[in-house]
Residue, then its C-alpha position, 0 to 999 in steps of 0.5 A: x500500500x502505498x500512503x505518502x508518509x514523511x520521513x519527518x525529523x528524528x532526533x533521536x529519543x525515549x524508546x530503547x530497553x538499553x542503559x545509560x552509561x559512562x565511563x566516569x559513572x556520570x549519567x545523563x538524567x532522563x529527559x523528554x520533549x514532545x512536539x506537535x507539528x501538525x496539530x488537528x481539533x478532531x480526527x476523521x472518525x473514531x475507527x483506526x488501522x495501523x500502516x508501516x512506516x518503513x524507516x529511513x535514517x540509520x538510527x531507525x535500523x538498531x537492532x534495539x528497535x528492530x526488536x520484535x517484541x520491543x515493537x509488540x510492547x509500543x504499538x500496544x501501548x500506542x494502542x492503549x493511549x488511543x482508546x483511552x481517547x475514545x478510539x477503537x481498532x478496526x478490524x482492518x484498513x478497509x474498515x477504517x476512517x484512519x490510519x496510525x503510524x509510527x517510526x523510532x529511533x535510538x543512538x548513543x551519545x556522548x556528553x563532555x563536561x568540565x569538572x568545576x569542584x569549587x561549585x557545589x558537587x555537579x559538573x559545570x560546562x565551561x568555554x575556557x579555563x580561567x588562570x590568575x596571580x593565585x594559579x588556575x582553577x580547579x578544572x585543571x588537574x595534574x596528568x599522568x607526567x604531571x603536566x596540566x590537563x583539563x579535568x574532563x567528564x565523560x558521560x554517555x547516554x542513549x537517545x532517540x525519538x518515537x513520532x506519531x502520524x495519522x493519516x486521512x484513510x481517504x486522501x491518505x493525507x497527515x492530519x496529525x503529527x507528534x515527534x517525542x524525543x529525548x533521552x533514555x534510561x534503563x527501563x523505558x522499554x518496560x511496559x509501564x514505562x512505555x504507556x507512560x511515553x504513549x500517553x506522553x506523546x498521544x497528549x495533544x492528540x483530540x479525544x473522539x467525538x461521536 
């Protein structure tokens, strides 16, 4: 079936049952951001079908996504936050007023922070290093041969982006479009977690209307 979707912006965000680590056992704190850039007062009916919408940038091809029953868990969550709209599944395309589809993608990141002891206990990013008659601040550090280096933080994170289109069965046109990105934590792909991103990113969504 050939429906138009778009490929959209993927940046990246919240759906992978991978952990966040890092080689200074920094963490990068679990974020979401949910942007609706098509938005609609009211859907084309209460009834909808889901299509596939074949991924397209590198980050849709990880194997963390791809997992078969990691998609089972999303689509039924997706479901979920659908039908507490009002929203029922129809038994098949035919038979729906609309349809639903969705792309996800994750990556692996890296963060790098310069340590600042002197300010409270959390890593401080900072442009330059700031010397005086007193010698430099504490962001620099003795290194190995005890010349001066730059006290560095490493912190890597998983991030990725889940979006959301619906598409007009009859004009297989997009009325509605959510992009929910940010970063991951180790349980996102748990099944609590993952109603929570579906009804997270379904928010903006109009409920049905008889």
């Amino acid at each position: 079936m050939r429906h138009g979707l778009s490929a959209g912006v993927l940046a990246l965000c919240l759906l992978a049952g991978s952990g966040c680590s890092s080689d200074a056992g920094a963490r990068v704190a679990p974020s979401s951001q949910v942007t609706v850039s098509m938005p609609a007062t009211r859907l084309p009916g209460l009834h909808y079908a889901w299509v596939p919408m074949p991924g397209q940038l590198p980050a849709e091809s990880d194997p963390r996504v791809l997992d078969p029953q990691f998609r089972a868990r999303l689509q039924a969550a997706l479901d979920r936050a659908l039908q507490a709209k009002g929203y029922q599944l129809a038994p098949s395309v035919a038979q729906a007023d609309f349809l639903v589809a969705y792309r996800v993608g994750v990556r692996d990141g890296e963060e790098v922070m310069l340590r600042n002891e002197g300010v409270g206990s959390q890593p401080t990013p900072q442009a330059t290093v700031e010397c005086n008659s007193n010698g430099c601040s504490q962001m620099v550090v003795p290194g190995g041969d005890g010349a001066p280096v730059m006290d560095l933080r490493r912190a890597r994170y998983v991030e990725g982006a889940l979006q959301v289109e619906v598409i007009e069965r009859s004009s297989i046109k997009v009325v509605w479009r959510a992009l929910n990105r940010g970063t991951v934590s180790r349980n996102d792909g748990g099944a609590t977690r993952l109603d929570a991103i579906a009804r997270e990113t379904l928010a903006q969504l109009p409920a049905a209307t008889p």
